[in-house]
N, C-alpha and C positions, 0 to 999 in steps of 0.2 A: 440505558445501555449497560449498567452497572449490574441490575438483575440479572439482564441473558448471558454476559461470563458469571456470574456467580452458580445459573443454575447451569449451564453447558459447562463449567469444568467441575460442579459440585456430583451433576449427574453422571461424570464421566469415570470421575472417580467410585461410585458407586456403584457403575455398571461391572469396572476393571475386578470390582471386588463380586459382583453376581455371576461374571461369567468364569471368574476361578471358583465359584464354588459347585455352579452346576459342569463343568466340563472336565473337574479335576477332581483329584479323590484329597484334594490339599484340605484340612479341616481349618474351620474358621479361625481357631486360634495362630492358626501357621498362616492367614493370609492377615488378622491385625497385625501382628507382629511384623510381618515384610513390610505393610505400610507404616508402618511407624518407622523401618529402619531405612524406607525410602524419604519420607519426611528429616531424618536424620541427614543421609547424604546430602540431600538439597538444600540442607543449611551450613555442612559441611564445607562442602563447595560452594556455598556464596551463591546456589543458582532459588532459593527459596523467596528472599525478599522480590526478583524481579515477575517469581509466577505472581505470588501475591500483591504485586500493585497492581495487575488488573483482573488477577482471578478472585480478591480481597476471600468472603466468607467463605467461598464453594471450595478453596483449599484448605482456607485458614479451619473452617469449622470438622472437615474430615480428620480421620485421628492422622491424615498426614502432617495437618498443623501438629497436632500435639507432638510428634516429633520432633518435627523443629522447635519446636521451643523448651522441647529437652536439650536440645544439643544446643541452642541459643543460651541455655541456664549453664549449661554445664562450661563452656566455653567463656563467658563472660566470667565466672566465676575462678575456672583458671586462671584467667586474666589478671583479678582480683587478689585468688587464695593462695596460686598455687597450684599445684597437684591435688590435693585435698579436695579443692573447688569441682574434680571431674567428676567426686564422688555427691556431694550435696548440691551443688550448681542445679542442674536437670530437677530434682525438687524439688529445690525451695522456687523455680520459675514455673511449675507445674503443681505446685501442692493442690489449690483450689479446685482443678479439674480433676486430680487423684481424690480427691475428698469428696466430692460429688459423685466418682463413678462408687466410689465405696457404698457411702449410701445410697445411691437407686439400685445399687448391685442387691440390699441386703434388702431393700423394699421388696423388689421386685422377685426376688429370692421366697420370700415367704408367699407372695401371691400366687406366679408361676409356678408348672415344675418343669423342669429341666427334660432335653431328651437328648440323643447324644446322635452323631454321624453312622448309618450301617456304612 
């Protein structure tokens, strides 16, 4: 049962994200960006751990997760630093996954070429 929510809210989320791109003139970087800053909200308000005890990967794995656990770095880190914390918190709870997109960013950079939105 664990699979069918992971793929029914993994695929839902990446429908949400194919049909802003084919229906709207919104470019991809403007629709990661809102889902990171929706991921953001829903740890904000405390509504992010209850999707992910049963939606676990299909949320956690979309960059909705990695928003949350910016705002999970950043906020524990407050907790912690201070003020200070709002700045490196987010992070140092995300460095791994920023270090990763970096490199398959530059991998893939050299393979591919790029084309941009008419």
């Amino acid at each position: 049962m664990y699979y069918l929510w992971v793929f029914l809210i993994g695929g839902f989320v990446c429908m949400l994200g194919q049909v802003l791109i084919i229906k709207t003139n919104i470019t991809s970087a403007r629709i990661l960006v809102t889902f990171v800053l929706v991921g953001v909200a829903l740890e904000a308000f405390g509504l992010f751990d209850y999707i992910s005890e049963f939606a676990r990967a299909g949320i956690n794995v979309p960059i909705v997760g990695f928003g949350a656990s910016l705002a999970k770095g950043a906020i524990g880190a407050v907790k912690a630093k201070g003020l200070i914390g709002a700045f490196t918190g987010g992070l140092e709870a995300t460095a791994g996954g920023i270090a990763a997109a970096v490199v398959f960013a530059f991998i893939f950079g050299l393979i591919f070429k790029s084309k941009t939105k008419k």
